[in-house]
C-alpha positions in Angstrom: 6.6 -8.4 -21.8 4.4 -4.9 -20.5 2.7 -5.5 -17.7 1.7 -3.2 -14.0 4.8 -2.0 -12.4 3.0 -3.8 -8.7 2.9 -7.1 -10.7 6.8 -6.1 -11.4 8.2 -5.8 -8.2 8.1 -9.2 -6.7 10.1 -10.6 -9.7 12.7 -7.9 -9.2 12.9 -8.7 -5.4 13.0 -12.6 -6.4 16.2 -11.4 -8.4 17.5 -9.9 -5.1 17.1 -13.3 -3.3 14.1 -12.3 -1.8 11.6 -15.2 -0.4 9.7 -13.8 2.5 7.6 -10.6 2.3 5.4 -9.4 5.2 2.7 -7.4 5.5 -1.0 -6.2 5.2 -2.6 -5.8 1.7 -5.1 -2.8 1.2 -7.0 -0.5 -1.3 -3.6 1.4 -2.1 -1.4 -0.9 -2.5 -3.0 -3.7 -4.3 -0.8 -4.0 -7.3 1.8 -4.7 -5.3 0.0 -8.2 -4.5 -0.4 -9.1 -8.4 2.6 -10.7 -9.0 3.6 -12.1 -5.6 2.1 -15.9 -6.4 3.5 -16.2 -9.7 7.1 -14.9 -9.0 7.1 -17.5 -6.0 7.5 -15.6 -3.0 5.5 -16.4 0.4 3.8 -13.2 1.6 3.0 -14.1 5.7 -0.3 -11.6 6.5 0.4 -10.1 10.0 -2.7 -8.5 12.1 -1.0 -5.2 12.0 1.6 -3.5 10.3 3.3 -3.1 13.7 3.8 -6.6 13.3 4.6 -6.8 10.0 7.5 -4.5 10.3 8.6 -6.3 13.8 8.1 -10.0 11.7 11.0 -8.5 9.1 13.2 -7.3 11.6 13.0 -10.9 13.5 13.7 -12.4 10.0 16.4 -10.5 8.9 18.2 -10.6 12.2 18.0 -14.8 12.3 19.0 -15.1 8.7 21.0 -12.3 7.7 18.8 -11.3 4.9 16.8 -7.8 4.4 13.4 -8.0 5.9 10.7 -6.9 3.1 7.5 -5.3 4.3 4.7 -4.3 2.0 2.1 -1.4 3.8 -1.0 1.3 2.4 -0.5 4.7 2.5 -1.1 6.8 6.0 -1.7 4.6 8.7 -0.4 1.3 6.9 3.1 3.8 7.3 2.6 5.4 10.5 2.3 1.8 12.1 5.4 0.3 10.7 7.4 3.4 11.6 8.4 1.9 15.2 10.0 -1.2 14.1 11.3 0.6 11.6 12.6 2.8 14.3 14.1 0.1 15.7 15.4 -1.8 13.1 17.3 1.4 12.3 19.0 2.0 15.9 19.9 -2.0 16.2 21.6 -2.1 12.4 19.0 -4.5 11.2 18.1 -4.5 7.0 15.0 -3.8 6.7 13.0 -2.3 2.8 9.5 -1.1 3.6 7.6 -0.8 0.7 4.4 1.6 0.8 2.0 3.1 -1.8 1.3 6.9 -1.5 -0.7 9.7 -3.2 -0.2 10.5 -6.7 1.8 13.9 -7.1 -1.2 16.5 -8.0 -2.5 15.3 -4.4 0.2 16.6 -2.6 -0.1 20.0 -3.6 -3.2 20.7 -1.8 -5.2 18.8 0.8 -8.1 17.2 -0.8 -9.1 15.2 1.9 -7.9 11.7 0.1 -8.4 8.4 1.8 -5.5 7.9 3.7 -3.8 11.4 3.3 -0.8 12.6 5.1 1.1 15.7 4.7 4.4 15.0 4.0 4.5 10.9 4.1 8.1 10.8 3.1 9.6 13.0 5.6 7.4 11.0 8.5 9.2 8.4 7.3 12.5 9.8 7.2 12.7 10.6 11.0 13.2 6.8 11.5 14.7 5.5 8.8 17.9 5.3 6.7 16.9 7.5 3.9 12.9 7.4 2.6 12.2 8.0 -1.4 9.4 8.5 -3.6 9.8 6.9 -7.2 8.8 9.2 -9.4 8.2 7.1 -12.2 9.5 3.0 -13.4 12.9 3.8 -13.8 13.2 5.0 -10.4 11.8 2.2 -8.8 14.5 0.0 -10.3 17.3 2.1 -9.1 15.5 2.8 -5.6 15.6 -1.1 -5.1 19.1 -1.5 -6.1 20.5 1.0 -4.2 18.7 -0.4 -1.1 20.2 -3.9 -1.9 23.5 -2.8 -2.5 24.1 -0.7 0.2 22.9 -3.6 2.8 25.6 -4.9 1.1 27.7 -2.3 1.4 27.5 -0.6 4.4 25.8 -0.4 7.7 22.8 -2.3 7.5 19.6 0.0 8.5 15.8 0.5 7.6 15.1 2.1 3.9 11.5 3.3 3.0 11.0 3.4 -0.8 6.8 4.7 -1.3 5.1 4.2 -5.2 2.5 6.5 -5.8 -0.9 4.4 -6.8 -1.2 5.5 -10.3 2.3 4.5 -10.9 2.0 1.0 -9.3 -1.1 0.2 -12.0 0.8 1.8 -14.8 1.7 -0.9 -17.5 5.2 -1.1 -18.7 7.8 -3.6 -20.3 10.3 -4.7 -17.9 13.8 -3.7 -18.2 14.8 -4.0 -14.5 18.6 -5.2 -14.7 20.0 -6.8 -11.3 22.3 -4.1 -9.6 25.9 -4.3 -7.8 26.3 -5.8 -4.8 29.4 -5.9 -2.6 30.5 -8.1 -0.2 32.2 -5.9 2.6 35.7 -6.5 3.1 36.6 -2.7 3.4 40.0 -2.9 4.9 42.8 -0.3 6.4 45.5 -2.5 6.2 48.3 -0.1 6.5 46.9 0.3 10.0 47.3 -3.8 11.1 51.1 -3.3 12.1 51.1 -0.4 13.8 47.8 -1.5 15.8 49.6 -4.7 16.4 52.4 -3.0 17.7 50.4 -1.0 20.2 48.5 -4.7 20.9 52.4 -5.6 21.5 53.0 -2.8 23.9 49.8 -2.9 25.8 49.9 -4.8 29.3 46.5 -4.5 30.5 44.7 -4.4 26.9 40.8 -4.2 27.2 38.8 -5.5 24.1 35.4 -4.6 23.7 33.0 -5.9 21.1 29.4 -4.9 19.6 26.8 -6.2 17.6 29.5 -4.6 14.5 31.6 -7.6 15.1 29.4 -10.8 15.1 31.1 -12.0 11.6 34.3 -11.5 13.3 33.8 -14.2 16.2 36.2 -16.5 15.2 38.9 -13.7 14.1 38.4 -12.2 17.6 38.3 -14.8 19.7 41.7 -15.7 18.2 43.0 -12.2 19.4 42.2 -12.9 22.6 43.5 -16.2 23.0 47.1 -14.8 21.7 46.6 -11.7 24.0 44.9 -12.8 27.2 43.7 -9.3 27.2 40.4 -8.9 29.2 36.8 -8.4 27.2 33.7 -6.8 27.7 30.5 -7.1 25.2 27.7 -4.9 24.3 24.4 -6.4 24.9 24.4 -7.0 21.1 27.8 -8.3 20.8 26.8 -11.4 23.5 28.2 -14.7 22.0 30.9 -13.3 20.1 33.3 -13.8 23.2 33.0 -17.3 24.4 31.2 -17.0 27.4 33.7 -19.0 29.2 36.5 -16.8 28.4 38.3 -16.5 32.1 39.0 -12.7 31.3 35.7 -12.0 29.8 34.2 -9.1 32.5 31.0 -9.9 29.9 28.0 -8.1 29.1 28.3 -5.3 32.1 29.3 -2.5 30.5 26.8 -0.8 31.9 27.6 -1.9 36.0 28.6 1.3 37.5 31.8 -0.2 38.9 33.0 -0.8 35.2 34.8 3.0 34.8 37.2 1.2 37.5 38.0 -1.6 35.6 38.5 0.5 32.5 40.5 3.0 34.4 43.0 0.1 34.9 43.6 -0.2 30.7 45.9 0.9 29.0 45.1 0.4 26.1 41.4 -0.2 24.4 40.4 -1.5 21.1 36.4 -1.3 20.6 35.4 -3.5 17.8 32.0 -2.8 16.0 30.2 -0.5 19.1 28.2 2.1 19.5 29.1 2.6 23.0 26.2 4.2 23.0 23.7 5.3 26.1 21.9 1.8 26.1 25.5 0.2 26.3 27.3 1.9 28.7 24.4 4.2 30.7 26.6 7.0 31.5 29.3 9.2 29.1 32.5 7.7 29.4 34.1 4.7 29.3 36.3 5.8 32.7 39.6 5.4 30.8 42.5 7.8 30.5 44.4 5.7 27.8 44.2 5.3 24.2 41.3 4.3 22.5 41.3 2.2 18.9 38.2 2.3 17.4 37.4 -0.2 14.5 33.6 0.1 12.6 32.3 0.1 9.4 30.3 3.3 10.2 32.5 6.6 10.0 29.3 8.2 12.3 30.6 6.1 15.0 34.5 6.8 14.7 33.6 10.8 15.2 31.4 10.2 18.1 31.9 11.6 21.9 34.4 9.1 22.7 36.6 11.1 21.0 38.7 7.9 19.8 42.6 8.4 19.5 42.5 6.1 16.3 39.9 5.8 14.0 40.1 2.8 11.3 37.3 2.9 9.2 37.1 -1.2 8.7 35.2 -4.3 8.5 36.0 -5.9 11.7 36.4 -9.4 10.6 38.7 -8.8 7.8 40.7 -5.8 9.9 41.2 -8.2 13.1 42.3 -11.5 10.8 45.3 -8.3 9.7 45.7 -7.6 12.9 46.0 -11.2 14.2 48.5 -12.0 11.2 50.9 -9.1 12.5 51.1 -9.9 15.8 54.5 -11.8 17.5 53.4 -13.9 20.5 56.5 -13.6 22.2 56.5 -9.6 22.4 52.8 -9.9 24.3 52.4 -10.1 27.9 49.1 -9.2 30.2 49.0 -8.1 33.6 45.1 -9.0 34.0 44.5 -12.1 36.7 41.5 -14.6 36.1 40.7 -14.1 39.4 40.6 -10.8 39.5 38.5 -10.8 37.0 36.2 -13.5 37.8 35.4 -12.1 41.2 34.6 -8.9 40.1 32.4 -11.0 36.9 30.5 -12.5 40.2 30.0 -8.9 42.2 28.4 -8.2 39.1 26.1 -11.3 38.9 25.2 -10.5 42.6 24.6 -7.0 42.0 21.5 -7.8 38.8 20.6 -10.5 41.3 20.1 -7.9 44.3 17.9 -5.4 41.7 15.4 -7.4 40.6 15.2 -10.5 43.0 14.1 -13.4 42.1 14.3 -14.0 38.3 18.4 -15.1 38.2 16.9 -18.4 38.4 14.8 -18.6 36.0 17.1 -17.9 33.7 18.7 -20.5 35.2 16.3 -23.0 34.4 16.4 -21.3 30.9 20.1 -21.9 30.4 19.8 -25.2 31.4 16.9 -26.7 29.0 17.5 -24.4 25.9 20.0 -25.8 23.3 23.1 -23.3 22.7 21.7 -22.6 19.1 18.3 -21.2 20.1 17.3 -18.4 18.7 15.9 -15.7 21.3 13.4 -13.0 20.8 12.7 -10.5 23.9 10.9 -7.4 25.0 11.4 -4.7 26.9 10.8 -6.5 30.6 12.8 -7.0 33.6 13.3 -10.8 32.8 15.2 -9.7 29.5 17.2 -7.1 32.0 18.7 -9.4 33.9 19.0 -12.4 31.2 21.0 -9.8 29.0 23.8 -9.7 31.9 23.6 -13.3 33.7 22.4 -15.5 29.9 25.7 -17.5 29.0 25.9 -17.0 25.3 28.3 -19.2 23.3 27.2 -18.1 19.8 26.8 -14.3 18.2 23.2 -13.2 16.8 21.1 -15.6 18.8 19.9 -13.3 21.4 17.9 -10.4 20.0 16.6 -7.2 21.8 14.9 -4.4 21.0 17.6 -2.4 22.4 18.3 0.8 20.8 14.9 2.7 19.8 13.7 0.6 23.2 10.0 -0.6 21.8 7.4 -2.7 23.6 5.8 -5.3 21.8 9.1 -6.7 20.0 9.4 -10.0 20.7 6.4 -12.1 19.4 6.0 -10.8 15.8 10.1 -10.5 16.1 10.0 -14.1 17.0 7.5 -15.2 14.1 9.4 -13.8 11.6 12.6 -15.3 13.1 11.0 -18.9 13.0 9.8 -18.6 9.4 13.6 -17.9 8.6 14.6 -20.6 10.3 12.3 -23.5 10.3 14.9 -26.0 11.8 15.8 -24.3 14.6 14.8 -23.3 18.1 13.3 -20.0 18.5 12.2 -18.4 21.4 10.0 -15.5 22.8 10.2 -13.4 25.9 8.2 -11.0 27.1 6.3 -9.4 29.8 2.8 -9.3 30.8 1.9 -5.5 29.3 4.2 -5.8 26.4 2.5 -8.9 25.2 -0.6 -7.3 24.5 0.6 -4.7 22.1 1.2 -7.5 19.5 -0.8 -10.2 20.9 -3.3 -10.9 17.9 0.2 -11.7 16.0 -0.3 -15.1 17.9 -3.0 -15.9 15.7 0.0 -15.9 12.3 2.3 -18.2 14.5 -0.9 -20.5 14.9 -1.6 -20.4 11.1 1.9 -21.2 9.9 2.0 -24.2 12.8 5.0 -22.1 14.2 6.1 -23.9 17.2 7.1 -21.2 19.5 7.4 -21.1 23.1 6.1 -17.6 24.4 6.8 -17.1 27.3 5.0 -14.5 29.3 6.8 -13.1 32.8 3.7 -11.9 34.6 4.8 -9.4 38.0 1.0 -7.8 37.2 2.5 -4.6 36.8 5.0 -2.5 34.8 7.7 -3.0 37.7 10.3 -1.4 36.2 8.2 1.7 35.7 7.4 1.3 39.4 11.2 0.9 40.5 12.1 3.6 38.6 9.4 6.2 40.1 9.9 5.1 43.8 13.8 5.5 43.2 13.2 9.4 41.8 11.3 9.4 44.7 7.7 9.8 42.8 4.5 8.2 44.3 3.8 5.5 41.6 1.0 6.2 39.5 -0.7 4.3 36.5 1.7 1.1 36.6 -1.0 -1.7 37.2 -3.5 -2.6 34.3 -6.0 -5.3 34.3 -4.7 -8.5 32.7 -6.4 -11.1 30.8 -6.2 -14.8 31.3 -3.6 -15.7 29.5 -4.4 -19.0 29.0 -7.4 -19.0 28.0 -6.7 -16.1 25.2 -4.0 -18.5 23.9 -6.5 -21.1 23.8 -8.7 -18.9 21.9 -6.5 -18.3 19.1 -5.8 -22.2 18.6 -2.7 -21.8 20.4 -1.4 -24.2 23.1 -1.2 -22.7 27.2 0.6 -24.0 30.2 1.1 -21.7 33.4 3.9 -23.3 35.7 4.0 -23.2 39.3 7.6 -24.6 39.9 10.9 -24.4 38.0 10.9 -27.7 36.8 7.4 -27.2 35.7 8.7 -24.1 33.5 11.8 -26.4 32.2 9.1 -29.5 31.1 6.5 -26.6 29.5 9.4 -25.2 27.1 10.6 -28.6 26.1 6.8 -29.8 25.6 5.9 -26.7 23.4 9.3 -27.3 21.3 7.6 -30.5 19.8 4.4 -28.8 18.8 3.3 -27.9 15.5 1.8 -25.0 17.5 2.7 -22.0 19.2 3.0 -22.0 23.3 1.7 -19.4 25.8 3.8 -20.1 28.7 2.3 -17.9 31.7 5.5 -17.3 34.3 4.2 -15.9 37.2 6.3 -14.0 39.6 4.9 -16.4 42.2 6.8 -19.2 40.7 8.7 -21.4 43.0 12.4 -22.9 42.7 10.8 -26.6 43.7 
């Protein structure tokens, strides 16, 4: 059957298990909106591509799936290029979808609606790769490749853009599914001779990144057998059980940690960057070996100059490993509580740096269910839950920590909930970064999404402020005028509470979890503990 190649697409995404696709409709990209009813997808319209592109990350990271976006030419792209940014530092699958200029325009400038100069390469500064489809057949093979390599490889943010005249042009369909792979890649000629270093090693130091969250179970198995100690990444919280007594946690980045590594010797990182944003400073501080395991051969060819590299999915290399190992050869030197006194200078340390919030995240631990789902922004409540937050689970805290963007959580959080009706989800975010994405609110309200948002008011970008007093710089443009909370929420149909006490803040979370409504939950830094 012909019909437009727009009308097309959502059938060939419904092939690829697609169900969700955000965005913002507009003259360009029209077509794409033809077929999107009768192929049965739900389209969820965000108030800003910003948000649309923050809504798929959210979803994809709480279900696992690619997050599909839909955007206009120009600025529709320009907008969605920070979460796609983000989306690409954090490993997250995310397709963007965007109409552009037919060919002839893009020889010279003729001051089109919506022209850019080179609208692919913009792109491609933030993404995986970014491809124009030059006519139907390309468009097919554009959105299999994307599929297969999120199947395939490291997951990251892909930009495929349809000139207009193409998107209206009417063809038969002869899109045929493409190859996917389930990602087992393997070294296993490698599992004995790491398990014989493993063997050898009597201070062995584990650390884990968001690489390794399918390889909880596998890993958490290597450290029972081993009793070496552990550190996450911020992204690899959950995969050690947080009650692990030689599990330093999620302090790579404490100062004091190149002495604890210094001790090793030997280290097997699992799935990690160890990037700037993990660690804060060059080196790990060891002057052993160093095993590195990921899927990513950028990452085993990095300045950590690893002494093995194995190029490996971690969950199916670490069940090897685990199967070669003899229990009786191991033995560790680490001491619990060495390590659990040096787990609580670091707890006093975030505690000393920003005073004040450890116990609110108290109160959060203790009235939020282990399986809740957490959005945050970039704000010093999310600093010092990322260090002191007991996680139990992998993938349920999510950050927007690599490209670092303000204005994460909400949209990241809406798109999180719609991939996971039946369970808790949870937003965090600061005063100033709520108001880049704020009007998303008003899609949480429409879909009855009921969302705790919780807003840590200090009435000023304090962390901005720290950081120019420490470098010694008189601190300029930090405060802005904010709104009344409150009464905004109320505006968009939302429900409000502002709590004065901890126990207040514990019965406004647990209120707004049985409403069919989003809740703006206004946490002032004046808060008391009773």
């Amino acid at each position: 059957m012909e019909k437009p190649l727009g009308a097309q697409i959502p059938f060939i995404l419904k092939e690829n298990d697609v169900e969700i696709i955000f965005g913002i409709p507009g003259v360009h990209n029209i077509e794409l909106y033809r077929g999107i009813e009768e192929a049965g997808l739900k389209h969820i319209l965000a108030r800003h591509e910003q948000g649309a592109g923050f809504m798929a990350d959210g979803y994809a990271r709480a279900t696992g799936k690619p997050g599909i976006a839909f955007v206009i030419t120009g600025p529709g792209l320009c907008n969605i290029m920070t979460p796609m940014g983000q989306a690409y530092s954090d490993s997250v699958p995310m397709l963007v979808i965007s109409s552009c200029l037919n060919h002839g325009d893009h020889a010279v400038s003729k001051g089109r609606l919506h022209e850019m100069r080179n609208q692919e390469a913009a792109a491609a500064t933030v993404c995986d790769w970014s491809k124009t489809a030059l006519d139907v057949s390309n468009v097919y093979d554009l959105i299999n490749k994307a599929f297969y390599e999120f199947s395939a490889k490291r997951s990251r943010s892909k930009h495929i853009q349809i000139p207009i005249s193409l998107l209206g042009s009417i063809s038969e369909s002869n899109y045929k599914l493409g190859f996917k792979s389930n990602n087992y890649l393997d070294q296993p000629n490698k599992h004995e001779e790491t398990a014989r270093e493993v063997e050898k090693a009597r201070r062995l130091i584990v650390v884990v990144g968001g690489g390794a969250k399918n390889a909880a179970h596998e890993i958490r198995l290597l450290l029972e057998n081993t009793k070496a100690a552990s550190f996450s990444t911020y992204a690899g919280r959950g995969i050690i059980n947080d009650d692990n007594d030689f599990y330093y946690g999620a302090t790579l980045a404490r100062s004091d940690s190149i002495n604890d590594f210094a001790q090793a010797d030997l280290i097997l990182a699992i799935g990690t960057t160890l990037s700037e944003v993990d660690l804060w400073r060059e080196e790990l501080g060891h002057s052993c070996k160093l095993i590195r395991v990921d899927i990513d051969p950028d990452q085993l060819s990095d300045q950590h100059n690893s002494d093995v590299k194995i190029m490996a999915d971690a969950k199916t290399f670490i069940a090897g490993l685990n199967s070669k190992l003899r229990p009786d050869y191991i033995k560790s030197d680490w001491r619990r509580n060495e390590i659990q006194r040096k787990r609580a200078l670091y707890r006093s340390q975030v505690d000393s740096e920003r005073p004040g919030i450890v116990p609110l995240v108290k109160a959060l631990e203790e009235i939020l269910a282990e399986d809740t789902i957490i959005y945050s922004d970039m704000t010093q409540f999310a600093y010092v839950a990322k260090e002191v937050f007991p996680m139990y689970q992998p993938s349920k805290w999510h950050h927007p920590y690599g490209f670092g963007t303000l204005g994460y959580a909400l949209p990241a959080a809406i798109g999180g909930k719609i991939g996971k009706m039946d369970m808790p989800v949870v937003a965090i975010m600061g005063d100033y970064g709520f108001q880049y994405t704020l009007p998303e609110l008003g899609v949480a309200v429409e879909h009855n999404l009921s969302i705790p948002v919780i807003v840590w008011d200090n009435y000023k970008l304090k962390e901005i402020e720290d950081s120019m007093v420490e470098a010694q710089i008189e601190p300029n443009s930090v405060v802005a005028l904010n709104p009344d909370f409150c009464k905004l929420a109320e505006a968009y149909g939302a429900k409000s509470s502002s709590p004065n006490t901890l126990e207040e803040l514990k019965t406004a979370i647990s209120s707004a979890f049985l409403c069919n409504l989003p809740t703006v939950i206004h946490l002032k830094s004046s808060i008391t503990e009773n």
